[in-house]
C-alpha positions in Angstrom: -19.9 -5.3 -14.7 -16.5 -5.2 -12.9 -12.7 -5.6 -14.8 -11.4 -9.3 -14.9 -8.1 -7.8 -13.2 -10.4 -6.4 -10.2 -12.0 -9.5 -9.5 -8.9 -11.3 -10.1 -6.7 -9.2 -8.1 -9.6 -9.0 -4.9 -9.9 -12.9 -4.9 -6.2 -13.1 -4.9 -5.8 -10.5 -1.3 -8.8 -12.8 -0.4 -6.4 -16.1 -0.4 -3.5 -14.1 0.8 -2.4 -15.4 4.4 -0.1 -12.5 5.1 -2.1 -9.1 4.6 -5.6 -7.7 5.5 -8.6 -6.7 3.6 -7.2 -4.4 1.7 -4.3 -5.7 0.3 -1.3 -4.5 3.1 0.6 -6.3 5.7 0.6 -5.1 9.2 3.4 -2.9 8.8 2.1 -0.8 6.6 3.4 -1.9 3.2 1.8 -3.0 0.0 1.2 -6.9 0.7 3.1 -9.0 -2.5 0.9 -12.0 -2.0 4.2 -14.1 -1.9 5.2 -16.0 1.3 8.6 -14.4 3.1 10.6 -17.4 2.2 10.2 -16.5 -1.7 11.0 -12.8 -1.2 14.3 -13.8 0.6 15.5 -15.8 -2.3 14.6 -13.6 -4.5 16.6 -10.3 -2.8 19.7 -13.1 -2.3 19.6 -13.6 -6.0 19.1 -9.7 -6.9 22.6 -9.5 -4.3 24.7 -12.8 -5.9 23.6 -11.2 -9.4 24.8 -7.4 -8.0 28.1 -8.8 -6.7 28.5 -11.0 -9.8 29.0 -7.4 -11.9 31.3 -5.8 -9.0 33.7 -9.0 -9.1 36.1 -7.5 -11.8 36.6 -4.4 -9.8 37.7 -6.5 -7.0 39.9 -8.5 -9.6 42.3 -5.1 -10.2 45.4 -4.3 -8.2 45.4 -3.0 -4.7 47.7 -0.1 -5.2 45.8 0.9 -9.0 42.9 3.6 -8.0 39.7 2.6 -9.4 38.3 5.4 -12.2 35.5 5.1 -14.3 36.1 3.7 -18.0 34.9 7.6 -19.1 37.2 9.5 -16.4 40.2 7.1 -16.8 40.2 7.8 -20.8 40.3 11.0 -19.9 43.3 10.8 -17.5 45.0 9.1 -20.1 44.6 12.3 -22.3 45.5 14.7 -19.9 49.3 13.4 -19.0 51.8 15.4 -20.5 54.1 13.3 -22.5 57.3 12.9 -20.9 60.7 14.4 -22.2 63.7 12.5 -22.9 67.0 13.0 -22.2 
């Protein structure tokens, strides 16, 4: 008696229009089952949602160098306080 998931999973390379036999494309690669259209969209959302996180570095001031929030606490602590005259 074979798994559910086998059977499942062989009918489903079986309908696939983009790989072989086995489950790969002709490049090589592990076939996704998906057409190219939908893999597109979905690395254009995975870049809109990585720029989306990047956009408030991009908000700070040209001449202020960026340092990470651990390593810019830190350079805070390290300046020597200043004297007055």
């Amino acid at each position: 008696m074979e798994d559910h998931t086998q059977m499942t999973s062989r009918w489903v390379v079986r309908q696939c229009p983009y790989c072989d036999e086995h489950g790969y494309l002709p490049n090589g690669y592990l076939c996704h089952h998906e057409p190219p259209e939908v893999l597109a969209e979905r690395a254009h959302r995975g870049a809109n949602l990585a720029r989306a996180q990047r956009r408030p570095l991009a908000t700070q001031s040209r001449d202020e160098p960026y340092l990470p929030p651990g390593l810019a606490a830190r350079h805070e602590t390290d300046q020597p306080e200043q004297e007055t005259a």
